[in-house]
C-alpha positions as CSV (number, residue, x, y, z in Angstrom):
1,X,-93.9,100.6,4.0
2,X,-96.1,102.7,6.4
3,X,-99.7,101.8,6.4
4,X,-100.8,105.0,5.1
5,X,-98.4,104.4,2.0
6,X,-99.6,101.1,1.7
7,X,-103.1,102.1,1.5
8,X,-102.3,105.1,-1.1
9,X,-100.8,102.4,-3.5
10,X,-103.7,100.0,-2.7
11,X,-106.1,102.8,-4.1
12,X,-103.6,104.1,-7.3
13,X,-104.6,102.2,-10.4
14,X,-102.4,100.2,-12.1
15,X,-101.0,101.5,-15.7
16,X,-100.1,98.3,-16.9
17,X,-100.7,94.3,-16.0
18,X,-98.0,91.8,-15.6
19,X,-98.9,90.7,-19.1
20,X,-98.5,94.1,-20.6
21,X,-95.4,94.9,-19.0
22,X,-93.7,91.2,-19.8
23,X,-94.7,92.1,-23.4
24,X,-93.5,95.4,-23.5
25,X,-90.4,94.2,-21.8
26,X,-90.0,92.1,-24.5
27,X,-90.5,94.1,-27.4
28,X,-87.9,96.9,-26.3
29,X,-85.5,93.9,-25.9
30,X,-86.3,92.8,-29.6
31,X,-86.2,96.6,-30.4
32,X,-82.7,96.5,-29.0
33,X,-81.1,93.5,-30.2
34,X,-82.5,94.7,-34.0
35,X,-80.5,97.4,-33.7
36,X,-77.7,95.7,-32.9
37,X,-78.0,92.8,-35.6
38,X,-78.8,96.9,-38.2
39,X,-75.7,97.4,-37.1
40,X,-73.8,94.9,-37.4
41,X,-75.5,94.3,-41.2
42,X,-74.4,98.1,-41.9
43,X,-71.0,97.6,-41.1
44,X,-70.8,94.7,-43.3
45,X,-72.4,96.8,-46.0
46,X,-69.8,99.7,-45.8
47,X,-67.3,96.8,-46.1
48,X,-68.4,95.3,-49.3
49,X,-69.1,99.2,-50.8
50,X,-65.2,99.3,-50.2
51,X,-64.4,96.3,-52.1
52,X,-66.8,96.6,-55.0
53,X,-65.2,100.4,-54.9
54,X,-61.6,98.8,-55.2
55,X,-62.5,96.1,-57.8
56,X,-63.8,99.2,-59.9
57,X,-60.9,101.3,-59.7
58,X,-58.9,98.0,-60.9
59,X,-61.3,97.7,-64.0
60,X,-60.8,101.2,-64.5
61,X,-57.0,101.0,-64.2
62,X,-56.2,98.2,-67.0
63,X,-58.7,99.2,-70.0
64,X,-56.3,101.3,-70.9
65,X,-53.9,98.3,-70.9
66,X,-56.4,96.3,-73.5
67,X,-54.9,97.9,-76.6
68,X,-51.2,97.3,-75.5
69,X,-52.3,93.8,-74.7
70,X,-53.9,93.3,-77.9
71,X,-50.5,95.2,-79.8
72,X,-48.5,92.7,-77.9
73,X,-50.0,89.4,-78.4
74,X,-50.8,90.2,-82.0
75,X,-46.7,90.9,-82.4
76,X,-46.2,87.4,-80.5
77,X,-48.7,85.8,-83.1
78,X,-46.7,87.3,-86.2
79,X,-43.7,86.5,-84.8
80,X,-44.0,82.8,-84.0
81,X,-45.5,82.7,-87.2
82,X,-42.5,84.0,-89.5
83,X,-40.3,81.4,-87.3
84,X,-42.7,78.9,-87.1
85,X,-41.7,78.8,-83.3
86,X,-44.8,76.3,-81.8
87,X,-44.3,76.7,-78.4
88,X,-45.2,80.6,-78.4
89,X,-48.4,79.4,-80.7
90,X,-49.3,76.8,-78.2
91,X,-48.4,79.2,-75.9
92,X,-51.3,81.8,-76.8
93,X,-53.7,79.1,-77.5
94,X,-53.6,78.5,-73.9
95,X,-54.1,82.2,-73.2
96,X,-57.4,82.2,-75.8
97,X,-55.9,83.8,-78.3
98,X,-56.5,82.4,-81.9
99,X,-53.5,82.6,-84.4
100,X,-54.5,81.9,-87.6
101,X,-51.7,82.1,-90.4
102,X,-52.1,84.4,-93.4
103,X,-53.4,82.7,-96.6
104,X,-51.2,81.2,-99.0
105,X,-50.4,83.7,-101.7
106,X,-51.8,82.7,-104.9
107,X,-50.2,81.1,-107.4
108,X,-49.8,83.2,-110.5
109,X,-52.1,82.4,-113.1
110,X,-50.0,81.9,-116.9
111,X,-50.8,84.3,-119.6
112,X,-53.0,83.5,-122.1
113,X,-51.4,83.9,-125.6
């Protein structure tokens, strides 16, 4: 550097001190890698919007299904019933679903004379 440079620079004040700037420095390097990690946590975000989004459309696919799965374990019930057939009884136990046979007809009752 020329002397006369020198001396100019000698004379400018200083906008920031060594501390200042090492803070500063490290703040926009916090600043940055925030970003990154809001990034990186939006990303994952979208992600899990898509597979709530999916599991929703499922849901919305079988209710309709509900009543024809209702109709058709309800025919299986009345069926294995009529044939006493234990295996389709045990069968919807498993699946949770409770058979219970009709009641016994009553006997008739004899006329009084």
């Amino acid at each position: 550097m020329p002397p006369s440079t020198r001396a100019a620079a000698a004379e400018a004040p200083r906008l920031l001190t060594r501390g200042q700037f090492r803070a500063l420095t490290a703040l926009g390097g916090l600043a940055l890698a925030l970003t990154g990690v809001n990034g990186a946590l939006a990303a994952s975000n979208r992600a899990a919007e898509r597979e709530v989004a999916a599991r929703g459309a499922f849901v919305q696919q079988t209710v309709p299904l509900e009543a024809l799965q209702a109709e058709i374990a309800r025919g299986l019930a009345d069926r294995a019933l009529r044939t006493n057939d234990r295996a389709v009884l045990e069968m919807l136990a498993a699946n949770n679903v409770t058979v219970t046979p009709p009641a016994a007809p009553a006997a008739p009752t004899p006329a009084r004379p």
